[in-house]
Steps between C-alpha positions, in 0.01 A plus 500: 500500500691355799676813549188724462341221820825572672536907491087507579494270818863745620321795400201347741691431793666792477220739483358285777795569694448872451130499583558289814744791542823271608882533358690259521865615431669311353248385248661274287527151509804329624797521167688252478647555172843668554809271523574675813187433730567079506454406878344899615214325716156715430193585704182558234151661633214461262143551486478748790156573569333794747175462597317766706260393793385847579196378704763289736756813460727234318766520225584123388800472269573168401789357264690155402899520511747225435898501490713334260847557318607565163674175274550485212335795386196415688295550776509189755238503782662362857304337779336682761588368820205413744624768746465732276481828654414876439651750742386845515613833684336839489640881542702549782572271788349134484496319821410117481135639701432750233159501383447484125228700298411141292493166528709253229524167352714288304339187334691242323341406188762283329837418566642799356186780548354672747236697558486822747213718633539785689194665656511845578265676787445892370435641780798351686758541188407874461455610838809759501611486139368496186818307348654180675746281411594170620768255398514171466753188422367196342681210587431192280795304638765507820739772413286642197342843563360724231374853588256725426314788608073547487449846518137622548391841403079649623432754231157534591241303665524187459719570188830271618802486252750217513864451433735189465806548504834276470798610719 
């Protein structure tokens, strides 16, 4: 019965995932299990949510990440540091003046998660393209960066795609 509980509430998030049309890559959670991956340090995203404001011309994708290493054959959250920072760069050349198409947040909620928002202006983020893609470090700790890409895809209007992806 606990198994049944388990495979419904993946197959939920899953499918809500798909209908909030975001991919995450990779999608699995952190595994810890092989002898080799002791001390590999880990960056996890989970419960990324999108969240169109089409009468602001907004796209809101929000999500909770942590870091942690493996021991033992398990998962081990680490502390977040309270300067805690997310760093992002777009296509082409970034000057320290260049204007971004949203505006972001990082929120500690515990010691060891935190959560991000990213809000997205349409008109702004789609002016010239109809695909962007902007990358971003995480950095929990001094000397700790993990990196990913968002990659944001207008298939029709107000039809926005988004992708997470781990470098």
């Amino acid at each position: 019965m606990v198994k049944l509980l388990i495979t419904f509430v993946a197959f939920l998030l899953a499918f809500n995932l798909f209908s909030a049309q975001v991919i995450l890559i990779p999608n699995i959670e952190a595994n810890c299990s092989n002898e080799d991956s002791d001390y590999n340090q880990l960056n996890r995203v989970a419960n990324v949510l999108k969240t169109d404001n089409l009468e602001r011309g907004e796209v809101i994708v929000e999500f909770y990440t942590d870091h942690g290493r493996c021991a033992d054959g398990s998962y081990k959250t680490l502390l977040i540091h309270d300067n805690a920072s997310l760093t992002f760069w777009k296509e082409g050349v970034n000057f320290p003046w260049t204007k971004y198409p949203f505006v972001s947040s990082l929120e500690l909620l515990d010691e060891n998660t935190a959560k991000v928002t990213l809000v997205f202006d349409i008109k702004k983020l789609f002016k010239k393209k109809a695909m962007r893609k902007f990358a971003y470090w995480f950095t929990p700790a001094p000397k700790t960066h993990y990196k990913w890409y968002i990659i944001l895809e207008q298939r029709a209007e107000g039809d926005v795609r988004v992708v997470m992806k781990q470098i």
